[in-house]
C-alpha atoms as one frame of an Amber mdcrd trajectory, in Angstrom:
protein
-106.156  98.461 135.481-105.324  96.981 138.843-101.899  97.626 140.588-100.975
  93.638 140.313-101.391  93.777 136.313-100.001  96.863 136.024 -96.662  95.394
 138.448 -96.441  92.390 135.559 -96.924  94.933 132.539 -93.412  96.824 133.712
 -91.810  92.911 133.721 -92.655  91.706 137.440 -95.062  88.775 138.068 -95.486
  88.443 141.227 -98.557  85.694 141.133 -95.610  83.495 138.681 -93.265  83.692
 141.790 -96.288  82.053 144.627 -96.952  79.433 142.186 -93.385  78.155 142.639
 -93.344  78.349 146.436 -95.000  74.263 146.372 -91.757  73.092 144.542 -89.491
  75.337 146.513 -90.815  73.803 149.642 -90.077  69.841 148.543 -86.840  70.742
 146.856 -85.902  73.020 150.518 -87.302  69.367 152.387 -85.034  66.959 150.643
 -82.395  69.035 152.047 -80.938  68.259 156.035 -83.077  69.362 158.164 -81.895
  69.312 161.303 -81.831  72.402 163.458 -84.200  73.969 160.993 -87.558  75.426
 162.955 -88.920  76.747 160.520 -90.832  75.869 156.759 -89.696  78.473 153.972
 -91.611  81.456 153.365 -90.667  83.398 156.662 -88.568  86.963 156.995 -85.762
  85.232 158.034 -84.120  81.411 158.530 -84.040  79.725 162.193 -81.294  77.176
 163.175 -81.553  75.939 166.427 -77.570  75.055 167.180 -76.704  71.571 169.035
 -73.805  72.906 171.160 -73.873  69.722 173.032 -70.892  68.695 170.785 -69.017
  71.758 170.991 -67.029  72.970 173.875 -66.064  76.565 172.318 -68.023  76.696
 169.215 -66.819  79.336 166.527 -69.557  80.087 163.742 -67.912  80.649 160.355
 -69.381  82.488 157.308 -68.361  82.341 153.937 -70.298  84.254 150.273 -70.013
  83.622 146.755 -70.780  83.492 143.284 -70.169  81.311 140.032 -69.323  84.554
 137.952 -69.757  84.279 133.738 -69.462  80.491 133.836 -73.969  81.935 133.894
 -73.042  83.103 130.642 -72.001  79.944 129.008 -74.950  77.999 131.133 -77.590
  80.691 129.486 -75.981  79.750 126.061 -76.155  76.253 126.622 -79.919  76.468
 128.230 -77.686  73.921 130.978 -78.835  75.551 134.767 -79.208  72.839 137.023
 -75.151  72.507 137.284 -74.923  76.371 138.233 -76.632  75.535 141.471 -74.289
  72.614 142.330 -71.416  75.609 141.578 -73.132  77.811 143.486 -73.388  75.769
 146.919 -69.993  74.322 145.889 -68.027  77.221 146.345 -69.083  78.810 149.189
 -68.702  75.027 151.458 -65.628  74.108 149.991 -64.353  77.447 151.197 -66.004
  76.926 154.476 -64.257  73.563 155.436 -60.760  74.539 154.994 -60.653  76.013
 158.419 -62.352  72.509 159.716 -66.016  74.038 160.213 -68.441  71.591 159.084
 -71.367  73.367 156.772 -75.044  74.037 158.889 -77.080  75.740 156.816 -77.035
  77.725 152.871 -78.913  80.246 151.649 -79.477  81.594 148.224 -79.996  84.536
 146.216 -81.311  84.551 142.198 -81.612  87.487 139.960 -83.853  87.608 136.609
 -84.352  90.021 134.170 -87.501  88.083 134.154 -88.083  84.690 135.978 -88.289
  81.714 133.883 -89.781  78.879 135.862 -87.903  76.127 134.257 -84.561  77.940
 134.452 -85.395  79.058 138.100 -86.445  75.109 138.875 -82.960  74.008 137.298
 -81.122  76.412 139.402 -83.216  75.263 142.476 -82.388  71.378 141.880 -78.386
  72.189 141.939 -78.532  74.288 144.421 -80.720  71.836 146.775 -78.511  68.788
 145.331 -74.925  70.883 146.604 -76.901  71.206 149.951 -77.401  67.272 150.299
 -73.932  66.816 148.846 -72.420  69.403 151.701 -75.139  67.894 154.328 -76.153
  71.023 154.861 -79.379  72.597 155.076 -80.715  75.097 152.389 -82.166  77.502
 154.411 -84.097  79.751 152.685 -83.033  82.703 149.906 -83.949  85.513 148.122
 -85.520  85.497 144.425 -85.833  89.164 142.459 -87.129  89.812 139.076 -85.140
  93.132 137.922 -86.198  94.189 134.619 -84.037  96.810 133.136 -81.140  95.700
 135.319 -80.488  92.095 133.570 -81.189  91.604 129.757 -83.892  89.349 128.885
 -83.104  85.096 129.720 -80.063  86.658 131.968 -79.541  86.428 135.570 -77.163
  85.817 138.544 -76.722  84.273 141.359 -74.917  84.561 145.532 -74.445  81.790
 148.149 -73.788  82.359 151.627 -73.220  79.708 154.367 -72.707  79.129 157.701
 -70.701  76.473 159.682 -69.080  75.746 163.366 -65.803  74.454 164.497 -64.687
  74.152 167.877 -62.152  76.986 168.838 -59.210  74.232 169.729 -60.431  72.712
 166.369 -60.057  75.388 163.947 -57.653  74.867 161.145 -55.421  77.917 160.138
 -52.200  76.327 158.845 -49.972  77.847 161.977 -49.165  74.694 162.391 -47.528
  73.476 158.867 -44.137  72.932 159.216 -40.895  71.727 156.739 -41.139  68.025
 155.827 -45.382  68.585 155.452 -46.549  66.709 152.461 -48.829  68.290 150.284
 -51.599  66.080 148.778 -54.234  66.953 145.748 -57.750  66.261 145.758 -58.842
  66.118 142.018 -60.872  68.703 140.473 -64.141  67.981 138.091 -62.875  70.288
 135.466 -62.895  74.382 135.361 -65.149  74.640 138.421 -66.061  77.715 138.535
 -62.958  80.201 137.901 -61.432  81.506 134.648 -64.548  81.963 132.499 -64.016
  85.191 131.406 -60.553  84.139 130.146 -61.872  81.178 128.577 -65.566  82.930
 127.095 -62.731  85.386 125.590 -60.903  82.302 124.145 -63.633  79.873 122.895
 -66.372  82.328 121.764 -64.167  85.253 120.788 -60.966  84.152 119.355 -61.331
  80.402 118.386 -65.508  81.214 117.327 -66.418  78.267 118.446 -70.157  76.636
 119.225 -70.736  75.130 122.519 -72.158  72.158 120.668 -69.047  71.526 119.111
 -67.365  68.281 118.876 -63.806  68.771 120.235 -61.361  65.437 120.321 -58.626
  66.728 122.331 -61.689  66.687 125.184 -63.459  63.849 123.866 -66.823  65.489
 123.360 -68.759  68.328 123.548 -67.322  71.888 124.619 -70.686  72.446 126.618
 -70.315  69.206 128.185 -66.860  70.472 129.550 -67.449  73.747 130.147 -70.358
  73.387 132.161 -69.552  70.412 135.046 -69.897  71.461 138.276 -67.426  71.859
 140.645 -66.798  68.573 142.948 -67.727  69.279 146.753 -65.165  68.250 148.820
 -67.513  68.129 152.313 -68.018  64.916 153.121 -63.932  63.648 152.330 -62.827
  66.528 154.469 -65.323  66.058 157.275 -64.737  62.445 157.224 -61.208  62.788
 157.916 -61.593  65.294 160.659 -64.039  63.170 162.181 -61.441  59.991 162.562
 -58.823  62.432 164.236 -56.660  62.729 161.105 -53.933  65.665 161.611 -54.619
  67.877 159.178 -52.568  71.440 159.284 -53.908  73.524 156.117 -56.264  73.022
 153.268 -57.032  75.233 150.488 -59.289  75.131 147.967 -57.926  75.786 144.511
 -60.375  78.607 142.719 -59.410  81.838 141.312 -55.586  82.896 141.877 -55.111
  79.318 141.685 -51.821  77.313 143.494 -50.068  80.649 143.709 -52.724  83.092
 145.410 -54.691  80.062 147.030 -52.108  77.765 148.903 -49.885  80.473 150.094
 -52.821  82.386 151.973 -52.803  79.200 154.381 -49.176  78.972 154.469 -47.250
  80.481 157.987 -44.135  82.839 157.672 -40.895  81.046 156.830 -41.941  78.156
 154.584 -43.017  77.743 151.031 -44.976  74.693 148.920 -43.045  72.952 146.450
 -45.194  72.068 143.852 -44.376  68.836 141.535 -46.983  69.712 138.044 -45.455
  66.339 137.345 -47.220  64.428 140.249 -50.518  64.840 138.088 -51.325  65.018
 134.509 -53.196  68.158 133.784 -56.873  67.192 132.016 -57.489  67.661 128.399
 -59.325  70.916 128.464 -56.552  72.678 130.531 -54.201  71.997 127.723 -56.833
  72.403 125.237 -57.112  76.226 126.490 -53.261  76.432 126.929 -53.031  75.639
 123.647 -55.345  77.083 121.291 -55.441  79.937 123.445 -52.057  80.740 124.178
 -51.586  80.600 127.514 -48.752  80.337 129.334 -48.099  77.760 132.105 -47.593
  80.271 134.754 -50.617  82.228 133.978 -52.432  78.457 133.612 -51.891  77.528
 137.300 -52.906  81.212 138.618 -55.946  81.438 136.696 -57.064  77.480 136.226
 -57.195  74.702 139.219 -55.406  72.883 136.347 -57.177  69.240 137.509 -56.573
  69.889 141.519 -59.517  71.115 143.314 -58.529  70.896 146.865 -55.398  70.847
 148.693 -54.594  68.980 151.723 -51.563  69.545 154.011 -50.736  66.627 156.283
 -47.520  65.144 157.989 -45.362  63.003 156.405 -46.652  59.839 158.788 -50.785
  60.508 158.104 -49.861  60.167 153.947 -50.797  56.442 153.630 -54.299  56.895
 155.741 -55.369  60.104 154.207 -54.964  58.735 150.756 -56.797  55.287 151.603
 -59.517  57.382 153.187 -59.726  59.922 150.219 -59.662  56.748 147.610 -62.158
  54.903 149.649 -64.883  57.989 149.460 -64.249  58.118 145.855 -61.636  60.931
 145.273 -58.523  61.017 142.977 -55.651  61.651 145.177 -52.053  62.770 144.340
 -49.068  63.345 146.150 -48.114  67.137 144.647 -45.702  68.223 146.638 -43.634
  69.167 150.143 -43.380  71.876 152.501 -39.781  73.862 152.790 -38.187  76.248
 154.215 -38.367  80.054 152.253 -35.459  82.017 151.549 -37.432  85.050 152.683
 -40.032  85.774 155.114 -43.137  85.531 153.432 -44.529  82.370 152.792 -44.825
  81.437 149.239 -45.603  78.815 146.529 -43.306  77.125 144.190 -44.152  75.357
 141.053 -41.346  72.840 139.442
């Protein structure tokens, strides 16, 4: 028996992963390509990087994961939305610092590779990377049997972006009288799905087919959008000159954890949960699963996605701009000053 057969008896084919490489190469091509010098299939990536538009430039890195939202997805037999997830929070952590997303890489885990599941995840993921304008770079694909049960898998992003030194965003510069604006979120995203698995599946028992009117369809349908990219809005405004002093974007450890780690020493971020009204399945998991509100906005984006800090005179062009690329904007809240030293946010 020869070594290759005998690789693919113990749950390893490596002939099923070259017969992929043709699709991986168009899907990696309908990507941005610019700065890329060299076709997948390599040991590593090359980017050549334009510096021509950058006096200092400052490379920024940024890794993660989509966590057991996978879990719902492989229930579901829904992928292709995992990849968007999967690009989607590693850039929208990138740009709040103002560094505009270069390149993405991947990496994909299978207790053993399914090619339509593995094409899915490759169409989001290559989708995110035109939605970010970014380039998907290359990645790694392993088959692990033994380490990931049967039609299981996971999944890593990484990526890479540049900001001008003068240009970097770090929120030193928010100050009292800031307002605080709210990009809208598509949903869950990406954080919270071990909270909600343990409510939907465990206590409430319920199918992912199900019919729920409180969300107006589906729970699948729900569950599983990805999250919204926020590239293009933020770049956009950066581009026209638009004083922004802080972003955040709104994952796990939601307003509390999230807006206060851009925050300086001596103010704190008023929060107004009246300034938007909080989508169906956020109060359809408050709800039936007994959550309370506090615990809701530390866990859940609760229907913001992406936080923008801005002075009181930039309000009316940043929402116009926002609005005019097709986001929901809302007006959440003001910077103050804190009682104590640390900053801090504050929910009303």
């Amino acid at each position: 028996m020869s070594a290759g057969s005998r690789y693919a008896e113990a749950g390893v084919d490596i002939d099923k992963a070259n017969r992929l490489v043709e699709e991986i190469r168009r899907l990696v091509k309908s990507t941005p390509r610019r700065g890329v010098l060299a076709d997948i299939g390599g040991f590593s990536g090359l980017f050549a990087l334009d510096l021509n538009h950058f006096r200092e430039p400052v490379l920024c890195a940024t890794t993660d994961g989509v966590g057991t939202k996978i879990k719902l997805a492989v229930a579901a037999g829904r992928h292709r939305g995992i990849g968007l997830d999967l690009v989607a929070m590693c850039v929208n952590d990138l740009i709040v610092c103002g560094a505009r997303p270069l390149f993405f890489l991947d990496y994909l885990a299978f207790g053993r590779l399914d090619e339509t599941v593995y094409l899915e995840l490759l169409s989001g993921i290559a989708e995110g990377c035109r939605q970010a304008e970014c380039a998907l770079l290359g990645g790694e694909t392993a088959e692990m049997p033994g380490m990931y049960p049967p039609g299981e898998y996971d999944c890593a992003g990484f990526a890479v972006g540049v900001v001008d030194r003068d240009q970097v965003i770090d929120g030193s510069e928010v100050s009292v009288g800031d307002v605080i604006l709210g990009l809208a979120s598509n949903g869950l995203h990406s954080n919270g799905f071990s909270l909600v698995r343990k409510i939907v599946l465990e206590e409430l028992k319920l199918d992912l087919s199900t019919e729920i009117p409180e969300i107006g369809g589906p729970l699948a349908e729900e569950l599983l959008k990805p999250t919204r990219i926020y590239v293009r809005t933020v770049l956009n405004l950066l581009h026209r000159g638009t004083r922004v002093k802080a972003m955040a974007h709104i994952t796990g450890g939601g307003f509390y954890d999230n807006l206060s780690r851009v925050l300086p020493r001596g103010v704190q971020a008023v929060i107004e949960k009246s300034a938007w009204e909080m989508p169906p399945i956020f109060r359809f998991l408050m709800e039936r699963g007994e959550i309370s509100e506090e615990e809701m906005y530390r866990v859940f984006n609760c229907g913001i996605g992406f936080v923008l800090v801005i002075p009181e005179e930039a309000v009316e062009e940043v929402e116009a701009v926002c609005r005019g690329l097709g986001e929901t904007v809302y007006r959440i809240g003001v910077v103050e000053t804190a009682s104590g030293g640390s900053p801090r946010v504050i929910l009303v």
